[in-house]
C-alpha positions in Angstrom: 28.5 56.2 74.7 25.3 55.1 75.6 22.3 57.7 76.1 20.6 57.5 79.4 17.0 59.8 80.3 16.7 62.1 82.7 13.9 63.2 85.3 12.5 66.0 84.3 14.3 67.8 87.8 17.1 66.3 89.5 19.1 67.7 92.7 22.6 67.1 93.2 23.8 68.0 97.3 26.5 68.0 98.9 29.4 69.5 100.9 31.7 72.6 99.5 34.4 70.2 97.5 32.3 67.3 97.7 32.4 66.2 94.3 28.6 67.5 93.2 29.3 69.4 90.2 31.4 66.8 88.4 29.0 64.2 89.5 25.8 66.6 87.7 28.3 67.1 84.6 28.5 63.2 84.2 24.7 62.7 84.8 24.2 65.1 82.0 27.1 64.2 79.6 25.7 60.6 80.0 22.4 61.7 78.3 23.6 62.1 75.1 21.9 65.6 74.6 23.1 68.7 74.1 24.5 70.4 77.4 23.0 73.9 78.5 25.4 75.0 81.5 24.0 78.1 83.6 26.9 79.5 85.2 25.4 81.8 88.6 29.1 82.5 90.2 31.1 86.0 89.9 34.4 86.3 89.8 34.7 88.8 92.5 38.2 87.7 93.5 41.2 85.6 92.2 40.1 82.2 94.5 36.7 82.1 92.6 38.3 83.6 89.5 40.4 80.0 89.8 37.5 78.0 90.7 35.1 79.6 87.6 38.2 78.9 85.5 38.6 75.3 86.6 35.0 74.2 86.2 35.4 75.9 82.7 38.3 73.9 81.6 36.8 70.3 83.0 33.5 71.2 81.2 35.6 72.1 77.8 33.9 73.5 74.8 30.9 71.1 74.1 28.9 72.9 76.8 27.0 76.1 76.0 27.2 78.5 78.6 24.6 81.1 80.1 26.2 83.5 82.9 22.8 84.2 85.2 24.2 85.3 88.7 20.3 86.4 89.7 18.3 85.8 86.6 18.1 82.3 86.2 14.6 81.9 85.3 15.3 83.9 82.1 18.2 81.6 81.5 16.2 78.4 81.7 13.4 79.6 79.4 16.0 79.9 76.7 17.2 76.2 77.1 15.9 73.6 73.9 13.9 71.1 74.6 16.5 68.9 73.0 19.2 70.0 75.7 19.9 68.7 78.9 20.6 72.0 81.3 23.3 72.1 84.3 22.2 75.0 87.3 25.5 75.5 89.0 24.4 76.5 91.7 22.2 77.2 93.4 23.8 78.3 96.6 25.5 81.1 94.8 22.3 82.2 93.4 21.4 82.7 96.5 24.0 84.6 97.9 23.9 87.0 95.1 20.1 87.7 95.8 21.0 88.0 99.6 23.8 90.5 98.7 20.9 92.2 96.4 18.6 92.4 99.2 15.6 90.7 96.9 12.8 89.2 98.3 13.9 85.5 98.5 10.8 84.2 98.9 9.7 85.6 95.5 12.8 84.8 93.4 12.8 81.2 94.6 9.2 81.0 94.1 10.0 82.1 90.3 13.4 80.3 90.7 11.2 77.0 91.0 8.6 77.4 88.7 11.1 78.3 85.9 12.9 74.4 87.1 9.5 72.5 86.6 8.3 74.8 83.5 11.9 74.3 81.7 11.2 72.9 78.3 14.6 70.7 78.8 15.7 68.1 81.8 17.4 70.6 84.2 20.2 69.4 86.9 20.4 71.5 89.8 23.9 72.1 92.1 23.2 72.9 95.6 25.3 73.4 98.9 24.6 70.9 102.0 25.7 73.9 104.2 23.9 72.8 108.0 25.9 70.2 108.9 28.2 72.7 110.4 28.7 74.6 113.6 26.3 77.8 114.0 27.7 80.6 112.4 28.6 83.2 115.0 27.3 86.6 112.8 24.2 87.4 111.9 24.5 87.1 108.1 26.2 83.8 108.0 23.1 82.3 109.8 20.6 84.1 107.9 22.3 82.8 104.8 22.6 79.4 106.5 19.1 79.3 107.2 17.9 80.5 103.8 20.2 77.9 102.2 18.1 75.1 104.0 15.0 76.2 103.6 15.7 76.7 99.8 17.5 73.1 99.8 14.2 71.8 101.5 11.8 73.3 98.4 14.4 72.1 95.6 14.3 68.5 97.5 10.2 68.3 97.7 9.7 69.8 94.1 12.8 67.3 92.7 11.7 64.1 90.6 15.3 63.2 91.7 17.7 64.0 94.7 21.3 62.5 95.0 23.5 63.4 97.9 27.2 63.6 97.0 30.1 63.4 99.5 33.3 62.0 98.9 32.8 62.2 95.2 30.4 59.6 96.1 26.9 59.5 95.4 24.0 58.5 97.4 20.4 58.5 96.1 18.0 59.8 98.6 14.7 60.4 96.6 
C-alpha cells in the first residue's frame, strides 16, 4: 500500500448515508499510520445499535477505538503523534451536548482547539444537515442551526474540506 500525508485537519461533509465515513476511513487507512477512531454515538436504540455495530465491523480490528459522546477534547489529547485519528462525528457530538444542555459555544470552542492542538492528523465526520426543508419544531431548528454554524467553524479552521455525496467526493477547500 502506499503511505499518503495528511493535513494536519481535514473535514469530511456530507448528507445522512452519503458515503462520508467510509470515505474518512480510506483517507486515513491510506496513510499508512496507525488509526485512532473516536467513536461519539450512543446506542440509545436498536437502529443506532445496528449502525454503531456496522461501522464497527467495516472498520475491523486494526483500528483503536475511543468512545467520547461529549468529551472529545480529552480523547484527542490521548491520540500518538504517530497515529492518524478518525472524529465520527461530529454531528452527534453535538446532539449529545444539545441533549446535555452545555454551553455550545464553549465546548466547540474547546472542541476546536483540541482539533488544531492534536499531536496526530485528525479527520473530522460532519452532517450537511441545511439542505433540507425547515424543521417545523423548535428543537429540530435549533439543532439545525447549531449544526451549521458548527459546520461553518470546522470548514474555516480546516486545512482540508471534502464534500461527499453519492459516495462521491468533492474537494471544496
Amino acid at each position: 500500500m502506499t503511505q499518503t500525508s495528511l493535513p494536519q485537519f481535514s473535514l469530511v461533509i456530507g448528507g445522512a448515508g452519503s458515503g462520508k465515513s467510509a470515505h474518512a476511513e480510506r483517507l486515513l487507512i491510506q496513510t499508512g499510520r496507525p488509526l485512532l477512531y473516536i467513536a461519539t454515538g450512543q446506542a440509545y436504540d436498536e437502529e443506532m445499535q445496528r449502525k454503531i455495530k456496522l461501522h464497527q465491523d467495516r472498520r475491523g480490528a486494526v483500528w483503536r477505538t475511543i468512545e467520547a459522546p461529549l468529551d472529545v477534547p480529552t480523547a484527542l489529547a490521548q491520540a500518538l503523534p504517530q497515529e492518524a485519528v478518525l472524529l465520527d462525528c461530529a454531528t452527534l457530538w453535538l446532539t449529545n451536548h444539545l441533549f446535555a444542555e452545555s454551553n455550545l459555544e464553549t465546548e466547540e470552542a474547546r472542541l476546536i482547539d483540541a482539533i488544531i492542538t492534536c499531536p496526530a492528523p485528525v479527520v473530522v465526520v460532519t452532517n450537511e444537515v441545511g439542505a433540507g426543508i425547515v424543521p417545523e419544531n423548535a428543537l429540530a431548528r435549533r439543532f439545525r442551526n447549531a449544526q451549521g454554524a458548527l459546520n461553518q467553524r470546522l470548514a474555516a479552521d480546516a486545512d482540508n474540506v471534502t464534500a461527499v455525496m453519492a459516495g462521491l467526493p468533492l474537494v471544496l477547500k
